[in-house]
N, CA, C and O atoms as a GROMACS GRO file, in nm:
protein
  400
    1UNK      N    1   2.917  10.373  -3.375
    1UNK     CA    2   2.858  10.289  -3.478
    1UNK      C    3   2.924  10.322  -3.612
    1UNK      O    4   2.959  10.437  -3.638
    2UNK      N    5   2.940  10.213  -3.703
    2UNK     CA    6   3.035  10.229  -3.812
    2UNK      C    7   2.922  10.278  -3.888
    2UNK      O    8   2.808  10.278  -3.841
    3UNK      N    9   2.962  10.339  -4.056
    3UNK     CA   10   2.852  10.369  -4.136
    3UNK      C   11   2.894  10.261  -4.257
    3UNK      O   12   2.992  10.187  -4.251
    4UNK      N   13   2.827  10.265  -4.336
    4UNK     CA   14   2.843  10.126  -4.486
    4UNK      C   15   2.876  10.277  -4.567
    4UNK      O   16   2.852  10.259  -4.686
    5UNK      N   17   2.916  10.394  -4.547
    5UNK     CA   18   2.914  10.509  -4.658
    5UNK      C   19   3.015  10.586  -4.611
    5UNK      O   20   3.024  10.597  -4.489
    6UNK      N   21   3.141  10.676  -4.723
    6UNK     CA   22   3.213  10.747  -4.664
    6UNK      C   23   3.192  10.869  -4.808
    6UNK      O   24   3.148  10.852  -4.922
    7UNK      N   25   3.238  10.971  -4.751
    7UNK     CA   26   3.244  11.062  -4.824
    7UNK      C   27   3.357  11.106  -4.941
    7UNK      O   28   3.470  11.140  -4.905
    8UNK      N   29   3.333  11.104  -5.032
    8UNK     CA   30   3.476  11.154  -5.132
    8UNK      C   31   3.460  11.322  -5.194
    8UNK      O   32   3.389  11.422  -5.182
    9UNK      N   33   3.573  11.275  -5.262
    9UNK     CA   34   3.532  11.442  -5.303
    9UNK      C   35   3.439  11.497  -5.429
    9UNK      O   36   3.398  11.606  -5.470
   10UNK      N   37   3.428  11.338  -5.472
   10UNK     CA   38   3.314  11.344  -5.599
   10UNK      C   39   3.183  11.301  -5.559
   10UNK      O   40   3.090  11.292  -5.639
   11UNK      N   41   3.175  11.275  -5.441
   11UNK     CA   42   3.019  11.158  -5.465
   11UNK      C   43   3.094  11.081  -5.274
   11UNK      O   44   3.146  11.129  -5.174
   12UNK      N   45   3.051  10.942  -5.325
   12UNK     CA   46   3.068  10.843  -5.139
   12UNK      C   47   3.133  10.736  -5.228
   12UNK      O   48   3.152  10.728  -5.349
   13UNK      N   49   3.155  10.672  -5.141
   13UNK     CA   50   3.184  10.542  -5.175
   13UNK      C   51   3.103  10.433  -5.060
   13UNK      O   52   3.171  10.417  -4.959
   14UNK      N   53   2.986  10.366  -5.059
   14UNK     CA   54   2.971  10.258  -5.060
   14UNK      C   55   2.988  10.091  -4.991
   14UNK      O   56   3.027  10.003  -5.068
   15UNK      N   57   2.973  10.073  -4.916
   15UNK     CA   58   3.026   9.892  -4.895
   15UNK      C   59   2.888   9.803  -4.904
   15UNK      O   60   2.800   9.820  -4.819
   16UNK      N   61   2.876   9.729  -4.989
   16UNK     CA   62   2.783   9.606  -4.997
   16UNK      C   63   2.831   9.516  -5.024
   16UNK      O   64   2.936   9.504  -5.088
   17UNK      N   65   2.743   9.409  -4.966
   17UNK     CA   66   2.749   9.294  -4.963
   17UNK      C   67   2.623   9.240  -5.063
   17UNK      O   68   2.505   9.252  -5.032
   18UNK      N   69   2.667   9.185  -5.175
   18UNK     CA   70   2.566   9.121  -5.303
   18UNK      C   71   2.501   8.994  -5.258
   18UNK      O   72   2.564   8.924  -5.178
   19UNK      N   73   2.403   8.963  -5.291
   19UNK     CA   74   2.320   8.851  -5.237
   19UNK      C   75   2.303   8.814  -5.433
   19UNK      O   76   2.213   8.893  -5.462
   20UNK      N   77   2.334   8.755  -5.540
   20UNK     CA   78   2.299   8.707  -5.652
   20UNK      C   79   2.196   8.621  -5.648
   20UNK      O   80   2.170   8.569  -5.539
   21UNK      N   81   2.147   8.600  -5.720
   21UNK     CA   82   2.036   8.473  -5.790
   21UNK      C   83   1.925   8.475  -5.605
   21UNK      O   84   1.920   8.389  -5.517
   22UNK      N   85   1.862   8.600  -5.615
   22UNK     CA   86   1.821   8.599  -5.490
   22UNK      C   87   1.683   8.542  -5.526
   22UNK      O   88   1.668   8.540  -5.648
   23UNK      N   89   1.572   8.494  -5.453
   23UNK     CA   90   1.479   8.540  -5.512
   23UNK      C   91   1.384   8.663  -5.445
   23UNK      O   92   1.279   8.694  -5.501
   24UNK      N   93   1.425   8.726  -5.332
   24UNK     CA   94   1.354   8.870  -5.278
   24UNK      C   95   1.491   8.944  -5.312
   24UNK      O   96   1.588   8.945  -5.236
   25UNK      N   97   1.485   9.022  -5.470
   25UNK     CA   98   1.558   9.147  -5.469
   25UNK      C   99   1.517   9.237  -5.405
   25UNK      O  100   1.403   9.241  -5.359
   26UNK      N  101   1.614   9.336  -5.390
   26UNK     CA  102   1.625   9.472  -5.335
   26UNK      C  103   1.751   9.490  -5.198
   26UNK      O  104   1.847   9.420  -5.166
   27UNK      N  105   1.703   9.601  -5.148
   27UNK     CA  106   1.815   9.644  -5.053
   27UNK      C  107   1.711   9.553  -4.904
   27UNK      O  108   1.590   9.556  -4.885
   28UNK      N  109   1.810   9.490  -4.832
   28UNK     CA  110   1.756   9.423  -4.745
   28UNK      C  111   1.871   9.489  -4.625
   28UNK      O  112   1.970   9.426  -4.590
   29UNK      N  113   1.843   9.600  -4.581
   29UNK     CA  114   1.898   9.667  -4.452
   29UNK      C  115   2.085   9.616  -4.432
   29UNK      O  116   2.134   9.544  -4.519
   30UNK      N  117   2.152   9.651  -4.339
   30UNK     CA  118   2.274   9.618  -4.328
   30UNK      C  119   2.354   9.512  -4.257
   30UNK      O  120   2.317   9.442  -4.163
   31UNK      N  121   2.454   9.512  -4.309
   31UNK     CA  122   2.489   9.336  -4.260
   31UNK      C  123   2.657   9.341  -4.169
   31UNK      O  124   2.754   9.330  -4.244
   32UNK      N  125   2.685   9.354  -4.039
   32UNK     CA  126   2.827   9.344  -4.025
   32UNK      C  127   2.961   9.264  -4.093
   32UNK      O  128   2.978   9.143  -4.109
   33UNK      N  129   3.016   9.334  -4.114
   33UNK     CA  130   3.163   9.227  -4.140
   33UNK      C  131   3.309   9.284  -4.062
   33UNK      O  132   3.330   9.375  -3.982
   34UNK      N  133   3.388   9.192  -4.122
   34UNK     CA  134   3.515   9.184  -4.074
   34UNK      C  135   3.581   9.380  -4.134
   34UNK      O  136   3.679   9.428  -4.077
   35UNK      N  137   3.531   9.433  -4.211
   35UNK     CA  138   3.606   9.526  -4.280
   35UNK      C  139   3.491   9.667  -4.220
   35UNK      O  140   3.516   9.786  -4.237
   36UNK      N  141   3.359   9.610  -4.145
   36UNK     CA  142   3.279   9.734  -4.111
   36UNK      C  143   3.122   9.683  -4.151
   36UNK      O  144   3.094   9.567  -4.179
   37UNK      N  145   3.036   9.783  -4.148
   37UNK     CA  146   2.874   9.757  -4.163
   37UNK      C  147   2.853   9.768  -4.354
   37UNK      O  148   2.906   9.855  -4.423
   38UNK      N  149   2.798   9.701  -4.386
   38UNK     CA  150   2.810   9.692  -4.546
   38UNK      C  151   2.636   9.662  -4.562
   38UNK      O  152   2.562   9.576  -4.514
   39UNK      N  153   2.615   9.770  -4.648
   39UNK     CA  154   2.456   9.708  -4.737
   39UNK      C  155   2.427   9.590  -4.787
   39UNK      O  156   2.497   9.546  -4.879
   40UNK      N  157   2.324   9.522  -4.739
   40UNK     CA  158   2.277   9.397  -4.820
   40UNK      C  159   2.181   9.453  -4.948
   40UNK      O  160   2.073   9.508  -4.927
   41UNK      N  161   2.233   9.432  -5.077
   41UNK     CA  162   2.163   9.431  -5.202
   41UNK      C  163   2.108   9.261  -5.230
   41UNK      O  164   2.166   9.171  -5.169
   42UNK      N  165   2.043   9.243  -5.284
   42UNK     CA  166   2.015   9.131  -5.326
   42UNK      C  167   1.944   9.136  -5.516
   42UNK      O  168   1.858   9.213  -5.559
   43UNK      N  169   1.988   9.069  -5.564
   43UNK     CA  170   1.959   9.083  -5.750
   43UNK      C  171   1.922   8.963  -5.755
   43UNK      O  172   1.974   8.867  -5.698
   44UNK      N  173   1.840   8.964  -5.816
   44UNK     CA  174   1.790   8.795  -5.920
   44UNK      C  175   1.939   8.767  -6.046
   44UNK      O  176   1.980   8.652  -6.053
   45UNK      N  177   1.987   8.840  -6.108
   45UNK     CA  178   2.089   8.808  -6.159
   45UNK      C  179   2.188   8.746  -6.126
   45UNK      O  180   2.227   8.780  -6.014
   46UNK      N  181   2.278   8.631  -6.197
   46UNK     CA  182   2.395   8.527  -6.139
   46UNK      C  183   2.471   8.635  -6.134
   46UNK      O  184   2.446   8.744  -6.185
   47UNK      N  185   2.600   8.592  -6.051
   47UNK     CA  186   2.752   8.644  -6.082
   47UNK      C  187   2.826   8.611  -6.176
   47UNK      O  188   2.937   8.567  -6.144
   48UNK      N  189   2.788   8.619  -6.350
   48UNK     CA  190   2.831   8.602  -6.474
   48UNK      C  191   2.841   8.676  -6.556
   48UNK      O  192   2.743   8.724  -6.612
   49UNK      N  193   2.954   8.703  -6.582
   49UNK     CA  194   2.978   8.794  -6.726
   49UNK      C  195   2.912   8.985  -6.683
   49UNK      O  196   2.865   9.076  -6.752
   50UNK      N  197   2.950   8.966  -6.505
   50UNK     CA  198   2.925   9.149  -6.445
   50UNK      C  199   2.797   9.155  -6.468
   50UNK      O  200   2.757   9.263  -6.424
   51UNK      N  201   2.687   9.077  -6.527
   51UNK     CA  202   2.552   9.082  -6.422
   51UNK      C  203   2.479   9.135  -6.323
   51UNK      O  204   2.379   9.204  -6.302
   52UNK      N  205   2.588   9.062  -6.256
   52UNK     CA  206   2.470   9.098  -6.117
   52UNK      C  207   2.594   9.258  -6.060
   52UNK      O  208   2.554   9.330  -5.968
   53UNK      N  209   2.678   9.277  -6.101
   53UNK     CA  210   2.727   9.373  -6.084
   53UNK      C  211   2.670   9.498  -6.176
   53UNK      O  212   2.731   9.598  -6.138
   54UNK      N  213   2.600   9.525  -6.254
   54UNK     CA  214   2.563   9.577  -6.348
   54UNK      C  215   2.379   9.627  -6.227
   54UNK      O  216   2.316   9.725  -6.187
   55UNK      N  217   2.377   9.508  -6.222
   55UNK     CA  218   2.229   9.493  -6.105
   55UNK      C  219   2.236   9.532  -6.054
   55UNK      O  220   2.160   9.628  -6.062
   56UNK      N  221   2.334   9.533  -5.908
   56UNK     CA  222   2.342   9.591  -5.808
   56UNK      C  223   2.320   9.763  -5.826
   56UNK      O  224   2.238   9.836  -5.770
   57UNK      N  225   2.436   9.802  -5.935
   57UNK     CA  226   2.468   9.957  -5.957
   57UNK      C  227   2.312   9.974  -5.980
   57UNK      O  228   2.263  10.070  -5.920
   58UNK      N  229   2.234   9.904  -6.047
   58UNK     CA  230   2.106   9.956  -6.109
   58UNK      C  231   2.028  10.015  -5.939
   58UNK      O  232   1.994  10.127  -5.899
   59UNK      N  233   2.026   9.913  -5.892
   59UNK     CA  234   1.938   9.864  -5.740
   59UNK      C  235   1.921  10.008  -5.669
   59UNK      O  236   1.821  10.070  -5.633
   60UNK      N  237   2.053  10.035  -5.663
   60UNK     CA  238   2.113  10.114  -5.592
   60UNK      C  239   2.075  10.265  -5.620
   60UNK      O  240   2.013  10.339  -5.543
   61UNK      N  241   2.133  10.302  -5.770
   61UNK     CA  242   2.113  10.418  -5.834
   61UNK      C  243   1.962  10.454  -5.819
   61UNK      O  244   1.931  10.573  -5.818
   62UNK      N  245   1.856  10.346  -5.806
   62UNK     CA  246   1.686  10.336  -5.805
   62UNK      C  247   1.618  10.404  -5.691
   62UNK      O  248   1.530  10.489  -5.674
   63UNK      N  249   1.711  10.314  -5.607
   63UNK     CA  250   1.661  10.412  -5.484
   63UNK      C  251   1.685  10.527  -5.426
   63UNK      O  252   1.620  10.605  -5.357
   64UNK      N  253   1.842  10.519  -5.487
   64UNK     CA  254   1.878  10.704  -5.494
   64UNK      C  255   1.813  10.779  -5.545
   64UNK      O  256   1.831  10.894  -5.506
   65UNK      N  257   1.712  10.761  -5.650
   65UNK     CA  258   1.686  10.878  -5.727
   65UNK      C  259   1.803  10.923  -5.857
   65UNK      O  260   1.806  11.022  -5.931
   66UNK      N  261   1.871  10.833  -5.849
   66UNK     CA  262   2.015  10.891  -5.957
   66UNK      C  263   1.946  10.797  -6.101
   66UNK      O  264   1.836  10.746  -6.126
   67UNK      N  265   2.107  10.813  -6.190
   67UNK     CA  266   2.078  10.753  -6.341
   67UNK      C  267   2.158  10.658  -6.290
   67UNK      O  268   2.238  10.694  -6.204
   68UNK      N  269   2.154  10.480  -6.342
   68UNK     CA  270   2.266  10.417  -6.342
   68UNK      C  271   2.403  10.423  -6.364
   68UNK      O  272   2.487  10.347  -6.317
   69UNK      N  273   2.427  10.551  -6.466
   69UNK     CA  274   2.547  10.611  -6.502
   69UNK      C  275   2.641  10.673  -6.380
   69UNK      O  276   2.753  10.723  -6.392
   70UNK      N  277   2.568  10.656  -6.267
   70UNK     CA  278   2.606  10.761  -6.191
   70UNK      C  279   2.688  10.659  -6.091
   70UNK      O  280   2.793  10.707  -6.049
   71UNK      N  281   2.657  10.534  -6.048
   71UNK     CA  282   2.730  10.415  -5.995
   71UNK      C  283   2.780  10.315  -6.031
   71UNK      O  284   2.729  10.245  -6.117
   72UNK      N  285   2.889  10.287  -5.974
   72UNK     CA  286   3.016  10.183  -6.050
   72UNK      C  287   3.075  10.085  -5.936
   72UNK      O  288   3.046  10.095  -5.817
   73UNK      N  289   3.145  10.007  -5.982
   73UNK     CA  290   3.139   9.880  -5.884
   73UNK      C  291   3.347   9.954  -5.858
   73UNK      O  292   3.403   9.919  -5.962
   74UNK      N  293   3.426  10.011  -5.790
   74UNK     CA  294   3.513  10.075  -5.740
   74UNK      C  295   3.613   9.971  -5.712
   74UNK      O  296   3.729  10.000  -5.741
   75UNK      N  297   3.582   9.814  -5.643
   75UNK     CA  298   3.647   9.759  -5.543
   75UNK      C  299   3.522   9.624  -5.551
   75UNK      O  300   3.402   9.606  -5.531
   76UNK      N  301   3.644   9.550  -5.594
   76UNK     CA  302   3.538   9.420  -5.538
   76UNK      C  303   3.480   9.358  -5.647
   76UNK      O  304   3.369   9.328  -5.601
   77UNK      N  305   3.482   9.317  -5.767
   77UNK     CA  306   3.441   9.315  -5.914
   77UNK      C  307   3.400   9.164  -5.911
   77UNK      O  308   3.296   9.125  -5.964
   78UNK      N  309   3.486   9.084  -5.847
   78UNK     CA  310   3.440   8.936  -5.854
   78UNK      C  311   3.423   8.871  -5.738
   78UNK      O  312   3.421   8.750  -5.719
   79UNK      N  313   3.406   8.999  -5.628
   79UNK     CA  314   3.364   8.942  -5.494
   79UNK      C  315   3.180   8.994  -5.397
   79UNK      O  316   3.104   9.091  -5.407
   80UNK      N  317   3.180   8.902  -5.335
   80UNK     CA  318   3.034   8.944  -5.295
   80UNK      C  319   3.037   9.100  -5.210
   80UNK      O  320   2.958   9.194  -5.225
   81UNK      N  321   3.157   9.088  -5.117
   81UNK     CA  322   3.162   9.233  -5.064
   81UNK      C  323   3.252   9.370  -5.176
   81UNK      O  324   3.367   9.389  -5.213
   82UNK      N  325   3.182   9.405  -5.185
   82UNK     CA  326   3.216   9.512  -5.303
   82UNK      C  327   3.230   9.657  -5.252
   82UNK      O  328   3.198   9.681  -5.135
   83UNK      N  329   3.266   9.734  -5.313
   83UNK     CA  330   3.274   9.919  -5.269
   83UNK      C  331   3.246   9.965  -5.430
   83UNK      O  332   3.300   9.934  -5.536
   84UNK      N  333   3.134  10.055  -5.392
   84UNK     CA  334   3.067  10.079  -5.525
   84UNK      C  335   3.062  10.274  -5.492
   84UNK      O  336   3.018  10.320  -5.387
   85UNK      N  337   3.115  10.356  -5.602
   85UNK     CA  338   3.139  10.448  -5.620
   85UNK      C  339   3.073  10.520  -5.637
   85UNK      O  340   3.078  10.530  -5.760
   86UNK      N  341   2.963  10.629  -5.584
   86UNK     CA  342   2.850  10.705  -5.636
   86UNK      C  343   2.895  10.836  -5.688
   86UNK      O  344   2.935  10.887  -5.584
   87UNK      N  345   2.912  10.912  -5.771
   87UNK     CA  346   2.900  11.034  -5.822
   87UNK      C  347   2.772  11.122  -5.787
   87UNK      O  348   2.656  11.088  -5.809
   88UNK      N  349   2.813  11.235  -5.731
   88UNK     CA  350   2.721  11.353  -5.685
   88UNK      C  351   2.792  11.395  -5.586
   88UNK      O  352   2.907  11.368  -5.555
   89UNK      N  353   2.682  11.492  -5.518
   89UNK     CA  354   2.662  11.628  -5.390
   89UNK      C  355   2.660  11.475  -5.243
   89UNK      O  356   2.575  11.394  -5.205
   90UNK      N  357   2.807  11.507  -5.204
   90UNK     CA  358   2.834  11.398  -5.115
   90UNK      C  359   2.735  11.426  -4.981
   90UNK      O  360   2.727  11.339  -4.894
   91UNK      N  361   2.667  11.539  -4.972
   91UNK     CA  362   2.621  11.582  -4.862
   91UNK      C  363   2.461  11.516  -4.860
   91UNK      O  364   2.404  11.457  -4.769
   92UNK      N  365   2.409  11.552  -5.008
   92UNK     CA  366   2.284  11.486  -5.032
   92UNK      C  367   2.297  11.343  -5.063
   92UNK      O  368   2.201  11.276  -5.024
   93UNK      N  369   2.377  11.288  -5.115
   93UNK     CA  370   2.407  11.130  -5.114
   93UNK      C  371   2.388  11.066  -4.970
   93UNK      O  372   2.320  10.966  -4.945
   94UNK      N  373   2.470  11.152  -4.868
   94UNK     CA  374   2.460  11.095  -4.707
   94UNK      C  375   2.338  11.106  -4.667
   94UNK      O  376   2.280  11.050  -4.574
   95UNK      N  377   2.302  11.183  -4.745
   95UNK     CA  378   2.114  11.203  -4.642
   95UNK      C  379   2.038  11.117  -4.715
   95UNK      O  380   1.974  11.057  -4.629
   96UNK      N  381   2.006  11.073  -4.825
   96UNK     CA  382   1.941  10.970  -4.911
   96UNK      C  383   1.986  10.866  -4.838
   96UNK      O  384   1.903  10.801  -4.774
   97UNK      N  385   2.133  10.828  -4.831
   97UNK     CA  386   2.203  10.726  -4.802
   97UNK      C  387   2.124  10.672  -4.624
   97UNK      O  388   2.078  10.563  -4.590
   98UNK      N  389   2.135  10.769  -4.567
   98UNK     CA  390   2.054  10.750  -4.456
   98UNK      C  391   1.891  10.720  -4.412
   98UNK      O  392   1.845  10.699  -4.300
   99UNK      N  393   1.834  10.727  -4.522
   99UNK     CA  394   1.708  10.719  -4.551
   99UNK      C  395   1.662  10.543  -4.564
   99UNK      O  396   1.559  10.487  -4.527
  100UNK      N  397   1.781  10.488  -4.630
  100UNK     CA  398   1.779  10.379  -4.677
  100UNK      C  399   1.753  10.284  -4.570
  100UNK      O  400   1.746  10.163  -4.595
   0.00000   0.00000   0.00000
């Protein structure tokens, strides 16, 4: 089984898939693709002017327990499947990450 999370040497990196102008935000479990298993986020925010990219990092960082400062959009800036960069203890990121 693939994971949506890999380990770096600062933190993970991430694969989601953005759902914009949703109207049930939040993390809605994982979604297959062509590139591997990727998180469904979903934001009430459009895809305008890094919005809903700004959202997502928020979404994300929330349920981690982190600061928004701590996630960044890595890969993927004007696309729905994105790779978003977490900073921290890659070991405790995977176990949160797995919680999800």
């Amino acid at each position: 089984m693939s994971c949506f999370w890999r380990p770096l040497p600062d933190g993970v990196a991430v694969s989601v898939k953005v759902h914009p102008k949703s109207h049930r935000p939040g993390l809605h479990g994982t979604a297959p693709s062509a590139s591997g298993e990727r998180l469904r986020v979903a934001v009430t925010d459009p895809p305008e002017d890094g919005r809903a990219n700004r959202a997502v990092c928020a979404v994300l960082a929330e349920a981690l327990g982190l600061p928004t400062s701590a996630v960044r959009v890595a890969a993927g800036a004007t696309a729905r499947e994105k790779t978003l960069h977490i900073i921290g203890d890659a070991q405790s990121l995977a176990d949160r990450l797995a919680r999800l």
